[in-house]
RODO-2510 file (C-alpha; in nm, 4 decimals, decimal comma):
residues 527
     n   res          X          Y          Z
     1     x    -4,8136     4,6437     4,6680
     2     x    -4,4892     4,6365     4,5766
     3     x    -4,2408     4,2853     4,6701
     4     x    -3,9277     4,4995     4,7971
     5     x    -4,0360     4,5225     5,1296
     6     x    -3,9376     4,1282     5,1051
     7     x    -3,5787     4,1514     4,9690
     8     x    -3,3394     4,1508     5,2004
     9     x    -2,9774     4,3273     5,2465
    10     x    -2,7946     4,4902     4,9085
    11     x    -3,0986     4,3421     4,7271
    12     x    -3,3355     4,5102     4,9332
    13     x    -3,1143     4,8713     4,8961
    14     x    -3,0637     4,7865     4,5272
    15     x    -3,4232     4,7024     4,4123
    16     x    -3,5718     5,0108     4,5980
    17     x    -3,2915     5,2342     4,4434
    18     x    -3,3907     5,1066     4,1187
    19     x    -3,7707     5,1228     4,1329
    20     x    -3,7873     5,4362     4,2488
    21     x    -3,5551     5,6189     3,9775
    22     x    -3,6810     5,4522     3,6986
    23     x    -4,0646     5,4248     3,8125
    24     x    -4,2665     5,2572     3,5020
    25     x    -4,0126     5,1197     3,2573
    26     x    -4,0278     5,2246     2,8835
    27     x    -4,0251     4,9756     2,6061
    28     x    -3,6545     5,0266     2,5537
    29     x    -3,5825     4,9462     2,9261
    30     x    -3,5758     4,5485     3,0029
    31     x    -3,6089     4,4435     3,3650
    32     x    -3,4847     4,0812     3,3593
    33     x    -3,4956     3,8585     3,6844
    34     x    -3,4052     3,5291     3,6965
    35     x    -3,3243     3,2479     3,9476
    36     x    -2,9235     3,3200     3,9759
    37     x    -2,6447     3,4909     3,8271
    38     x    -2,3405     3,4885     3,5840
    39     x    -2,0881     3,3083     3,7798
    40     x    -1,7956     3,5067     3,6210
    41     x    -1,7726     3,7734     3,3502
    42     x    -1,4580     3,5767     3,1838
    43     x    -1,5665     3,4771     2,8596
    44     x    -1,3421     3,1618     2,8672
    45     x    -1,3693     3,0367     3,2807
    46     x    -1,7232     2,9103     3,2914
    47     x    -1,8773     2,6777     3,0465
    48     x    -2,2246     2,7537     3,2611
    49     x    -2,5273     2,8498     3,1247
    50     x    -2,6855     3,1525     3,3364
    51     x    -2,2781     3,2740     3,2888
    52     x    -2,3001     3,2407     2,8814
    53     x    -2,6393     3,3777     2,8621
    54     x    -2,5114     3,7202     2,9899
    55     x    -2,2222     3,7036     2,8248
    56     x    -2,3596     3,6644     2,4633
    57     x    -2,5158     4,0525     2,5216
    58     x    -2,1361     4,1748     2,6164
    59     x    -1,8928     3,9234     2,3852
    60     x    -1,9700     3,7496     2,0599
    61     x    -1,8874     3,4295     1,9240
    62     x    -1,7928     3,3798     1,5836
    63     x    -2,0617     3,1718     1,5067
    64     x    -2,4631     3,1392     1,6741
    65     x    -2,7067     2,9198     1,7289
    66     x    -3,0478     2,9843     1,5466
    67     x    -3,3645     2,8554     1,7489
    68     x    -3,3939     2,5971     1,5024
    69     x    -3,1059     2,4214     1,5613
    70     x    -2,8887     2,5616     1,2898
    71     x    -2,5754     2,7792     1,2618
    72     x    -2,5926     3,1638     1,1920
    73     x    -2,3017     3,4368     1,1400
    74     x    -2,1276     3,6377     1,3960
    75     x    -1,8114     3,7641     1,3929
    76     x    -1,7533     3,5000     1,1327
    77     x    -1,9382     3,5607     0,7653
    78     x    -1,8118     3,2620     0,6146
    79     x    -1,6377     2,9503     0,7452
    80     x    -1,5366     2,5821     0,5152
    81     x    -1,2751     2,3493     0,5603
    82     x    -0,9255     2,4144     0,3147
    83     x    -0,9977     2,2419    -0,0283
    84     x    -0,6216     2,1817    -0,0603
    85     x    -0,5781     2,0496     0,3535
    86     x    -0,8857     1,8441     0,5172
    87     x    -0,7157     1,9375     0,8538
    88     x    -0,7618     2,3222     0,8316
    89     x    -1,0629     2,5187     0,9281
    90     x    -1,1085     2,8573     0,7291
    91     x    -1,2279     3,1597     0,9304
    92     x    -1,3393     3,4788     0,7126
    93     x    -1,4225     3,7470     0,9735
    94     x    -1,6542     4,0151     0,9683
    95     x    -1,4682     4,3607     0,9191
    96     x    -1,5581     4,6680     1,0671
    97     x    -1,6557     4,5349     1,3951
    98     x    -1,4795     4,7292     1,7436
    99     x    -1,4836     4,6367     2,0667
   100     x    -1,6846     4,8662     2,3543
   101     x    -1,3564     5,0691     2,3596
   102     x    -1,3134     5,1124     2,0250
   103     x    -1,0144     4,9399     1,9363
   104     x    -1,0914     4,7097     1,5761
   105     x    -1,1673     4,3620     1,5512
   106     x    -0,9143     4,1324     1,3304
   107     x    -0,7658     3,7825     1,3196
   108     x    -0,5075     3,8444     1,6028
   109     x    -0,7953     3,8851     1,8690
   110     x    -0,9317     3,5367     1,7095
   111     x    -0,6150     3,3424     1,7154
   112     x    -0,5385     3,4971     2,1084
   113     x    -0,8653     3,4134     2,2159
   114     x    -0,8520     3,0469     2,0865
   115     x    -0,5267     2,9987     2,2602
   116     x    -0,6657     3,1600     2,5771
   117     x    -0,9870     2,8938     2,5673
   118     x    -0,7617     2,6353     2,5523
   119     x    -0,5485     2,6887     2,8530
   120     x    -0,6193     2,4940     3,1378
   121     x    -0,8033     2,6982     3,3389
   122     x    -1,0758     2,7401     3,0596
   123     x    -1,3786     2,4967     3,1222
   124     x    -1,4291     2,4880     2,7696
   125     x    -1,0897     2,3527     2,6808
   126     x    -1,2597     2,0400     2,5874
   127     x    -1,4401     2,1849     2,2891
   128     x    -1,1214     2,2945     2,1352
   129     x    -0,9478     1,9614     2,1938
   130     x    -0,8446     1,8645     1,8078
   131     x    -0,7040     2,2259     1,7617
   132     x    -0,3309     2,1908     1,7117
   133     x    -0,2379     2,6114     1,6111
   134     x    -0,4240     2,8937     1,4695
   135     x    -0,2840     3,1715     1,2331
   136     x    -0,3690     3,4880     1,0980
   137     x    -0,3435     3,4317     0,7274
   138     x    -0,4159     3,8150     0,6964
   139     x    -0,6040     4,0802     0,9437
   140     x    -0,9658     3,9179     0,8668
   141     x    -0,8464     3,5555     0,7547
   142     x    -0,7835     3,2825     1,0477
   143     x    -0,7013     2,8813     0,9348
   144     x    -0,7152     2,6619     1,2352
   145     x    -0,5114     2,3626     1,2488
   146     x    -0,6946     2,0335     1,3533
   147     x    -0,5024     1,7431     1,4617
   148     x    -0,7431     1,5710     1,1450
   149     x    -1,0420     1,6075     0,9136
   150     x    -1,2549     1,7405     1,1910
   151     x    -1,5791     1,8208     0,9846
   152     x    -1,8064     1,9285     1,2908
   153     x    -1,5739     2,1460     1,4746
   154     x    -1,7741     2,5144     1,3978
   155     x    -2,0879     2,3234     1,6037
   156     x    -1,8277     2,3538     1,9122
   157     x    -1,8151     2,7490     1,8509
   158     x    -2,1408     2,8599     1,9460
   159     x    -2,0527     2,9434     2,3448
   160     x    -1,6441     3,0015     2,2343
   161     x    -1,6356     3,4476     2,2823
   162     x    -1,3778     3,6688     2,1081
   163     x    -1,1679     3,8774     2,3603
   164     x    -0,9390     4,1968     2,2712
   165     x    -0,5783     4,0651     2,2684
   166     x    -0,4432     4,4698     2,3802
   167     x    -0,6503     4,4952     2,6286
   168     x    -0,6304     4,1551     2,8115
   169     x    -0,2505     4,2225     2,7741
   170     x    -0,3190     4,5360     2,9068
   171     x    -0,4970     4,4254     3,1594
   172     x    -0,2853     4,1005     3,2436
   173     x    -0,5820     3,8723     3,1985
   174     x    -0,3822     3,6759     2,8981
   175     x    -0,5313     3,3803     3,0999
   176     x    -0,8481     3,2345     3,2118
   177     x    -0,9984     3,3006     3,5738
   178     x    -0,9446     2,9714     3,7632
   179     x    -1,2933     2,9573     3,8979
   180     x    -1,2660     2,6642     4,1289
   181     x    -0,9326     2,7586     4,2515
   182     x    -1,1346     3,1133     4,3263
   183     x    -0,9038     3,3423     4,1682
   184     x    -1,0091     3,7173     4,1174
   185     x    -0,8935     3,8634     3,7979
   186     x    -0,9494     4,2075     3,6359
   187     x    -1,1453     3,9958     3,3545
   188     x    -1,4258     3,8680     3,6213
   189     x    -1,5684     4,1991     3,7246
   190     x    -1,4805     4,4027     3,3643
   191     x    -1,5327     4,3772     2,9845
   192     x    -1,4749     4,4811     2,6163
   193     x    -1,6614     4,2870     2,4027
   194     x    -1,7727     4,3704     2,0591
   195     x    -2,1301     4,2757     2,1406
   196     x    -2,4610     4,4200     2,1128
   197     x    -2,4289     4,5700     2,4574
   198     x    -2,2295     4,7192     2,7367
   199     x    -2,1429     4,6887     3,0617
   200     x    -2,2410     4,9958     3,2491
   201     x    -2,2201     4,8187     3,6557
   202     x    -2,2249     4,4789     3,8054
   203     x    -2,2622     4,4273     4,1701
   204     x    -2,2641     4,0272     4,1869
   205     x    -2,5684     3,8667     4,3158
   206     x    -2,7620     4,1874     4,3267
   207     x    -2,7726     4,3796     4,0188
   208     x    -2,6401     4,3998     3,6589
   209     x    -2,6787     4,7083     3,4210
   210     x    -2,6491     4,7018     3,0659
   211     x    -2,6902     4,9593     2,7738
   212     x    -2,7078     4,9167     2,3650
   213     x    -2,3760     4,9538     2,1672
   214     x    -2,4566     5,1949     1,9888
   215     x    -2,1377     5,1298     1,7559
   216     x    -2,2356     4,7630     1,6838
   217     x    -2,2630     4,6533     1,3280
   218     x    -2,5709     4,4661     1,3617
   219     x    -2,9375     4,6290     1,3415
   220     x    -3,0168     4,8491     1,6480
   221     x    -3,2299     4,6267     1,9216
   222     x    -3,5320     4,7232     2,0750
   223     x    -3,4315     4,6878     2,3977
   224     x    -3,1965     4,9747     2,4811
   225     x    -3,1272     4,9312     2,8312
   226     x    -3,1007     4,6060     3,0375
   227     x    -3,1346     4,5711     3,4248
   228     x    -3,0404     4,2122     3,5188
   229     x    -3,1502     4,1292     3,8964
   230     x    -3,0891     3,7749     4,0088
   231     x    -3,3676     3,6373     4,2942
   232     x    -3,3179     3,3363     4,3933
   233     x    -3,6755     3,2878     4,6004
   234     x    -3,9203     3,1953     4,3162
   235     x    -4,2326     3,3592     4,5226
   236     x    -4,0267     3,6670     4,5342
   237     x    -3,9654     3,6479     4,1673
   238     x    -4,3002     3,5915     4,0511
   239     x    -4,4468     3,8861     4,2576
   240     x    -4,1685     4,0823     4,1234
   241     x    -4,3086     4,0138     3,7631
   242     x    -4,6426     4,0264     3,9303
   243     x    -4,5897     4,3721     4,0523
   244     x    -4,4236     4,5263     3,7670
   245     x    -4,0935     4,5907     3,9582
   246     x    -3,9408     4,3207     3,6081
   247     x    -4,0664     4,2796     3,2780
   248     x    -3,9138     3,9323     3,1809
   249     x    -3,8806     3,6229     3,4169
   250     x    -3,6534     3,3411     3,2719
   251     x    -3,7165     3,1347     3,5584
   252     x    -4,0636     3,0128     3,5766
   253     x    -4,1119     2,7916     3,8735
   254     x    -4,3529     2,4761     3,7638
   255     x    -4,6369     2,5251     4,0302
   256     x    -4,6778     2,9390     3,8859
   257     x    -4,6844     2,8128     3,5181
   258     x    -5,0925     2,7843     3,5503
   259     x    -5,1524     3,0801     3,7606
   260     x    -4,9812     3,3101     3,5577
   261     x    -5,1270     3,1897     3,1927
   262     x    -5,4543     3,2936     3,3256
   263     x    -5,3314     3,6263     3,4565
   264     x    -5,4358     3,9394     3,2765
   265     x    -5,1239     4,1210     3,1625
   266     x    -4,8689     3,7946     3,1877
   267     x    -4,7750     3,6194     2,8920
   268     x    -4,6255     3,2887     2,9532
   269     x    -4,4329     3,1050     2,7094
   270     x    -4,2894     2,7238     2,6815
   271     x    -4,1169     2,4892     2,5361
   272     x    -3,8523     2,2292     2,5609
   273     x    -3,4736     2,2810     2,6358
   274     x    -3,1708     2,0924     2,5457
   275     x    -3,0744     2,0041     2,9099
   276     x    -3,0833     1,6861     3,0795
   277     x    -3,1235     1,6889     3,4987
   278     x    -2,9379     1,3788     3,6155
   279     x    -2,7183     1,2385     3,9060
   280     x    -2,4004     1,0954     3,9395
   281     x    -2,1842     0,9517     4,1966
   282     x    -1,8206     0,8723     4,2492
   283     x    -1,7721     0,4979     4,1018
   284     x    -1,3666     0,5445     4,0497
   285     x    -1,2385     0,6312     4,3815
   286     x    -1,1380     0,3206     4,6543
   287     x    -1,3220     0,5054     4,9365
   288     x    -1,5878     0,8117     4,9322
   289     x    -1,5140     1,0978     5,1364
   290     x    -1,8647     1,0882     5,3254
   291     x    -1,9871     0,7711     5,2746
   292     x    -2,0571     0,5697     5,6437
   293     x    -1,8884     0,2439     5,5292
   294     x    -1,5398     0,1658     5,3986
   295     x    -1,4393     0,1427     5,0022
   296     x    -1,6620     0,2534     4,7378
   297     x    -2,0353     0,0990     4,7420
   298     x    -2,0564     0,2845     4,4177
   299     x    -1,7747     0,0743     4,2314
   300     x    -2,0030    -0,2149     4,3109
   301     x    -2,2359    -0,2410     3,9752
   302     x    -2,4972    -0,3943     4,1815
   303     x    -2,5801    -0,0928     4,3947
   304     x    -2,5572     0,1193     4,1208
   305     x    -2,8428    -0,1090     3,9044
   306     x    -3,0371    -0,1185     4,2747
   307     x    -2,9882     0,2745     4,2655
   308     x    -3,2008     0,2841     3,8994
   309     x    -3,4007     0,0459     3,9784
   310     x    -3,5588     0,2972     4,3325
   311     x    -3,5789     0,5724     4,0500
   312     x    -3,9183     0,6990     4,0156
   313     x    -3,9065     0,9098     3,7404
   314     x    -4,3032     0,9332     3,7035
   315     x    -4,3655     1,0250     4,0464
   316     x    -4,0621     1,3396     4,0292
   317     x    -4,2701     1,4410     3,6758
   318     x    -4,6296     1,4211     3,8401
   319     x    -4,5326     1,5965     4,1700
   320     x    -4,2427     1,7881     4,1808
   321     x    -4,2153     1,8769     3,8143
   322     x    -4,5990     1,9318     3,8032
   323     x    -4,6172     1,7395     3,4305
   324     x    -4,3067     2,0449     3,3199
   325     x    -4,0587     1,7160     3,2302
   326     x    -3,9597     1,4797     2,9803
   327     x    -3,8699     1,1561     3,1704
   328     x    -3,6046     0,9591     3,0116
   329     x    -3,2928     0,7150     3,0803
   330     x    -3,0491     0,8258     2,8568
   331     x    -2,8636     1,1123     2,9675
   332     x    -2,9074     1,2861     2,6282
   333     x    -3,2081     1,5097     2,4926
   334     x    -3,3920     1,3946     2,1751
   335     x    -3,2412     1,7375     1,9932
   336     x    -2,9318     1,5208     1,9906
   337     x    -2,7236     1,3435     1,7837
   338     x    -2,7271     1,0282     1,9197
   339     x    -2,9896     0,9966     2,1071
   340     x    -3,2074     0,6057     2,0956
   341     x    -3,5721     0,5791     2,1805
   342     x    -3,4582     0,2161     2,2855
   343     x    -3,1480     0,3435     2,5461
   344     x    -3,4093     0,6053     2,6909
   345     x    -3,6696     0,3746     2,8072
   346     x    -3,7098     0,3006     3,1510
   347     x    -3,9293     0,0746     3,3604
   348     x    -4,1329     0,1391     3,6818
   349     x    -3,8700     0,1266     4,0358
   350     x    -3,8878    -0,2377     4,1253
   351     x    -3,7637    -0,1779     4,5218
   352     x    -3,7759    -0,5851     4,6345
   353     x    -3,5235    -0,6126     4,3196
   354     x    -3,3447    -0,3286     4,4022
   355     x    -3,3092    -0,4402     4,7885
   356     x    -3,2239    -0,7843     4,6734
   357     x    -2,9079    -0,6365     4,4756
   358     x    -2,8405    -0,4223     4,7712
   359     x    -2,8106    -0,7261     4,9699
   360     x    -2,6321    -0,9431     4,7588
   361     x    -2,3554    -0,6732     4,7187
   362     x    -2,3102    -0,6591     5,0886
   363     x    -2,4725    -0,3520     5,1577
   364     x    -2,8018    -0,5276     5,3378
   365     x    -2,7931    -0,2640     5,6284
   366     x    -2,7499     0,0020     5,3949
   367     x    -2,4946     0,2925     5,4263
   368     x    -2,5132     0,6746     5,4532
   369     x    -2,3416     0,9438     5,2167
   370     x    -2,4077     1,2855     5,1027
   371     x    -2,5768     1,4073     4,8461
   372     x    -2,4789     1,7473     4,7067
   373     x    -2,7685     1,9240     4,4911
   374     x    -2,7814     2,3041     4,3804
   375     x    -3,0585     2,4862     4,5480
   376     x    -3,0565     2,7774     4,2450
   377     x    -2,9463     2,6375     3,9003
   378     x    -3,2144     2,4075     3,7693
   379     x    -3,6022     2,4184     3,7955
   380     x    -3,6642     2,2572     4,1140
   381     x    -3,3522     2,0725     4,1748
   382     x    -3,3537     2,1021     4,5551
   383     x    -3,7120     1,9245     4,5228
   384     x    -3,5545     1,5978     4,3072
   385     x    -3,2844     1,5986     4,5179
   386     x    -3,5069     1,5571     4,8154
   387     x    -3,7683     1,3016     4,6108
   388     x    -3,4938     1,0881     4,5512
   389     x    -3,3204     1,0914     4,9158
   390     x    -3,6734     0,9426     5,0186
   391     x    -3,6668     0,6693     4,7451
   392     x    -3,3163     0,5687     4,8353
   393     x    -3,4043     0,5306     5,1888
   394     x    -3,6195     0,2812     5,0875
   395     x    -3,3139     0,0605     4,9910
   396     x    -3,0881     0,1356     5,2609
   397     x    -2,9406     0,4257     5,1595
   398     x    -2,9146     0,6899     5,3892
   399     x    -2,8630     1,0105     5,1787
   400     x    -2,7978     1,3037     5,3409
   401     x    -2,8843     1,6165     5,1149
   402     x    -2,5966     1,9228     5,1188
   403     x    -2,7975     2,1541     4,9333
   404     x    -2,5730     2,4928     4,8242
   405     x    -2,5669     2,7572     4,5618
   406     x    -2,4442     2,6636     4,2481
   407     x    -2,1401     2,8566     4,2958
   408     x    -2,0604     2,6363     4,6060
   409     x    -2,2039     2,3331     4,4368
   410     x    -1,9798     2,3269     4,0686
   411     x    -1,6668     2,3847     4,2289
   412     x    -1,7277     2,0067     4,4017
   413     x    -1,7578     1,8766     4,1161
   414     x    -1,4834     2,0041     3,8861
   415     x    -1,2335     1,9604     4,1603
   416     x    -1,3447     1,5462     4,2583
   417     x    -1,4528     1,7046     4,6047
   418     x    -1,7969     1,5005     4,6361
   419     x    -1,9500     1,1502     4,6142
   420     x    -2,3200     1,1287     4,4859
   421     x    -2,4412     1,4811     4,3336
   422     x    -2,6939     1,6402     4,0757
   423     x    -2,6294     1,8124     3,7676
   424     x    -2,8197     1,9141     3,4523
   425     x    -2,6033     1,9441     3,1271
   426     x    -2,7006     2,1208     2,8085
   427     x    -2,5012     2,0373     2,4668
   428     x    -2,4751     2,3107     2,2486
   429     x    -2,3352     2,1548     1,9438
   430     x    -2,6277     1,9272     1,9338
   431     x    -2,4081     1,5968     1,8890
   432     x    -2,2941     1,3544     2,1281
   433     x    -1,9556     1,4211     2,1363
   434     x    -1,9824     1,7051     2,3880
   435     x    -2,1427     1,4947     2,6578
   436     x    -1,8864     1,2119     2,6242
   437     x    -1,5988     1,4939     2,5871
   438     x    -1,6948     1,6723     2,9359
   439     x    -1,8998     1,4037     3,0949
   440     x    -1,7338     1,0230     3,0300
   441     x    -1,3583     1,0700     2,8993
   442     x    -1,1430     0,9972     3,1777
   443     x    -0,8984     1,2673     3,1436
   444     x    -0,8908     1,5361     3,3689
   445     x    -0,7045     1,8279     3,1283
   446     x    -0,8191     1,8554     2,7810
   447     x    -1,1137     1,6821     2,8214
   448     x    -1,3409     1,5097     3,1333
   449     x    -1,3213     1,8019     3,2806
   450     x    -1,6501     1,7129     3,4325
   451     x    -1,6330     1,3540     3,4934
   452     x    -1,6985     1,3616     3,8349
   453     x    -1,8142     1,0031     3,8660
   454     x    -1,4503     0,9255     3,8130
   455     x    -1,5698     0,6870     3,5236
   456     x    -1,2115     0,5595     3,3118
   457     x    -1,2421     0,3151     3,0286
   458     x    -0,9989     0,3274     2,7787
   459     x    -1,1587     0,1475     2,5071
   460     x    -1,4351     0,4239     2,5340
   461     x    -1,1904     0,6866     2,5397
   462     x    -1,0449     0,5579     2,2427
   463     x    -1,3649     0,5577     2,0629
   464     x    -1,4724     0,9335     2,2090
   465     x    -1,1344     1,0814     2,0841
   466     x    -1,1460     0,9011     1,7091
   467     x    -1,5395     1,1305     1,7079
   468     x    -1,3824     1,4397     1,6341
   469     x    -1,1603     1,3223     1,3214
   470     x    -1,3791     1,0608     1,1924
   471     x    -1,4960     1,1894     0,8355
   472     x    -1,7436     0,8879     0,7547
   473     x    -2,0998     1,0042     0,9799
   474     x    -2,2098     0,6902     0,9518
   475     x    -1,9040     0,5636     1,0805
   476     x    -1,9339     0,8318     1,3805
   477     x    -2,3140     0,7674     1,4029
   478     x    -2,2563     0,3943     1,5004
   479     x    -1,8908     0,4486     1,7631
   480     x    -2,1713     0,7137     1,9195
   481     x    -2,3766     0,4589     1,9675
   482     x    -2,1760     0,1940     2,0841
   483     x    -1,9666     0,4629     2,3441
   484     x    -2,3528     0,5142     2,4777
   485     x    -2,4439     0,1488     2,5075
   486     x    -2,1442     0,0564     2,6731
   487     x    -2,2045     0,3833     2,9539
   488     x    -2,5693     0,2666     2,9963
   489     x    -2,4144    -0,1005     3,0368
   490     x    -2,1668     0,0789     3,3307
   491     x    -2,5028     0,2941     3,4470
   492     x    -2,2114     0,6637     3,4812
   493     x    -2,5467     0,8460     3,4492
   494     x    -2,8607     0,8490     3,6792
   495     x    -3,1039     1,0126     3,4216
   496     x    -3,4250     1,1953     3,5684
   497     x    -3,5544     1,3684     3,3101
   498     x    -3,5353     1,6598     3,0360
   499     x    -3,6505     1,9944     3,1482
   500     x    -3,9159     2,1904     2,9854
   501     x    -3,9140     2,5975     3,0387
   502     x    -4,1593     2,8446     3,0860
   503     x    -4,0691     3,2392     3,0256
   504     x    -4,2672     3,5118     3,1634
   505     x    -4,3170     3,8367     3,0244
   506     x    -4,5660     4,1344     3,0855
   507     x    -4,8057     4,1476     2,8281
   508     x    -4,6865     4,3406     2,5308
   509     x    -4,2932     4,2174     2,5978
   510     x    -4,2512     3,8847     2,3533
   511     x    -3,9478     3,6509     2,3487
   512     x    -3,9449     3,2803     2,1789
   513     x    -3,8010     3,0061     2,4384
   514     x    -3,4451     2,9527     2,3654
   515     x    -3,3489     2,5683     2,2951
   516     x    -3,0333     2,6277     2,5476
   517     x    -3,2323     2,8714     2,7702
   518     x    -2,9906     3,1634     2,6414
   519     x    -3,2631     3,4097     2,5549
   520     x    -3,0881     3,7077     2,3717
   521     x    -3,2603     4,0374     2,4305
   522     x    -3,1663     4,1807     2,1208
   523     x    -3,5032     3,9523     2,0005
   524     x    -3,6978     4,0613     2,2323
   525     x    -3,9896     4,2551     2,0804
   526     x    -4,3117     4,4623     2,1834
   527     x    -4,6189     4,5250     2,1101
***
């Protein structure tokens, strides 16, 4: 029994196709299905994770993120700060690297692609927010100007890819894609990368084809070929694996996790990832745009505290995560600098409290508003989205859930388009700094570029801007902590919980979880 017979339209055509040319895989052929795909193939539009995943086979960062937290080398072998200038950042660059067409690597492609990440189109603008100027010092030296001793800045470069200066000039893709604005460029549908492999097609949504760079200075992968297929319906991804038709399912929905381990031929493997699942809503604005009443109920601190208090993060762990969660309040994961066992405690709901508050802020017959959720990012976010509508209607609150694909869903959010919404966020420097960059800052250019809750405090964005200069840690270590008290005070962030993941591979294909569920296949082994 094969599962095609249940994909529909250009997946239906393209699956077949595939199955039927290639008939049982080899060990150098990967089949890789997982819930949705790369939102853009411009290394510097979307700072998403399904989007960086695939792009960290096709472009490479200077530096990488080992599974246990630390920094590796990439297209950087050596990087320290000036001895004679705290404010400089020294790049030494690997030589004899070439991108897929063959041109050579050197500084100038460095120094262009940190200008083109910082334009305003980028969505990862933010993590390059101290950099004044870069420079080629020579054709494998870069220094990078900081606006001040900014000691943690190479933790920001793990997701920042290296583009070819020619041929983006070439190909007049000097600039980002605008995602949200939906602009097309030559950059979203093609690549040259210096990265461990190629882009050989891409039809969006339906089917990606990779194959090994066989000119890349690293050691040869076993995985030779890649076929990326995004399915979105997790039975029709699991029978997928089930059937042979994929090898490797990133995507493990929570009720197959226990079927599958005792499955002959399926290996499943977990752990935890650095991603928090949380909601926010639009406290900034005088009046929602779908809200039933008139002003902001969310400005009101008492419906936001009678919000936390119908949370039930137990019950979303026990039945729609099926145990696969980390509950917690603070909208950080323990891999984090910063995080406090104290700040991520929570209670049980209290829902007489939480009507009380509802009550005394005016809102006694409730109100209604929307809810926007992604239906194919997170593990089961439609499901929390729809636990939670039924615990807010137990304080009045009349959600009403707009659940969309993620590439519908984002876009709301980074252009202030919705009121009350779910997001997960992963923080791959491992500090702080990141959430409050993207997340709490008020600004809307270089940084808060996902601050859809509208949140503005200046004395907080005083204290997130002094993070990225301040040279005493335990100096930084206590403003992190008092920027987090003061946004649990304010309640920006409904935390659910921290996701756990679960990879599936047939037996004989092995692959360690990856902290930021960005599993690279060039580690993918077999038996």
């Amino acid at each position: 029994m094969t599962v095609a017979s249940t994909w529909t339209g250009r997946m239906l055509l393209a699956s077949t196709a595939l199955v039927l040319a290639m008939g049982t895989a080899s060990a150098e052929t990967l089949r890789w299905a997982r819930v949705g795909d790369a939102l853009t193939l411009d290394p510097h539009s979307q700072n998403e994770g399904p989007t960086s995943t695939m792009l960290h086979h096709i472009y490479e960062t200077l530096v990488d993120r080992a599974l246990d937290g630390g920094l590796t080398p990439r297209l950087a072998t050596d990087w320290y700060i000036d001895p004679e200038d705290p404010t400089v950042w020294v790049f030494e660059l690997r030589e004899g690297v070439t991108f897929h067409d063959g041109s050579a690597f050197t500084a100038d492609d460095v120094v262009f692609s940190l200008e083109r990440v910082r334009a305003e189109a980028s969505d990862f603008k933010a993590l390059h927010a101290s950099v004044v100027s870069a420079e080629a010092a020579d054709d494998f030296t870069v220094r990078v100007q900081m606006e001040g001793p900014t000691p943690l800045y190479p933790q920001n470069l793990t997701n920042f890819f290296i583009m070819d200066r020619d041929w983006a000039v070439a190909n007049e893709v000097e600039l980002p894609q605008d995602y949200a604005a939906g602009e097309e460029t030559f950059a979203v549908r093609n690549t040259n990368g210096t990265g461990p492999y190629t882009l050989v097609s891409r039809d969006p949504e339906v089917l990606t084809e990779l194959a090994v760079n066989e000119s890349h200075w690293d050691a040869a992968p076993e995985v030779t070929e890649i076929i990326y297929t995004p399915i979105s319906e997790a039975a029709t991804r699991i029978a997928a694996l089930l059937s042979g038709e994929v090898d490797f399912v990133q995507d493990v929905p929570v009720q197959d996790i226990a079927r599958l381990e005792q499955t002959d031929g399926i290996t499943v493997t977990t752990g935890a990832e650095n991603r928090t699942i949380f909601f926010a809503y639009d406290m900034g604005s005088e009046d929602l745009i779908s809200a039933s009443v008139d002003g902001n109920p969310f400005a009101d601190p008492l419906v936001r505290e009678a919000m936390h208090l119908s949370l039930d993060r137990d019950a979303i762990q026990q039945v729609v995560m099926r145990g696969q969660s980390v509950p917690g309040a603070q909208n950080v994961a323990p891999f984090v600098n910063g995080w406090d066992a104290a700040l991520d405690a929570y209670g049980p709901p209290d829902i007489p409290r939480a009507q009380a508050l509802m009550a005394e802020a005016g809102y006694g017959d409730g109100f209604s508003v929307d809810l926007n959720c992604p239906n194919d990012r997170y593990l089961n976010d439609e499901a929390i989205c729809q636990a939670f509508v039924g615990m807010l209607a137990q304080i009045g609150i009349d959600a009403n859930l707009v659940s969309q694909s993620r590439s519908l869903h984002f876009p709301l959010i980074q252009n202030r388009e919705t009121d009350f919404y779910l997001l997960g966020w992963g923080v791959p420097p491992f500090d702080s700094q990141y959430v409050f960059d993207f997340l709490v800052h008020s600004e809307v250019e270089a940084r808060g570029g996902w601050n859809g809750s509208r949140y503005s405090n200046p004395a907080v964005d005083e204290m997130i801007q002094s993070l990225a200069t301040e040279t005493d840690l335990d100096l930084r270590d206590q403003t992190i902590a008092d920027i987090w008290q003061q946004v649990q005070d304010d309640r920006v962030f409904l935390m659910v919980h921290n996701q756990l993941l679960a990879y599936a591979t047939r037996e004989g294909a092995n692959i360690e979880v990856h902290p930021e569920n960005q599993p690279r296949m060039t580690t993918m082994t077999f038996d």
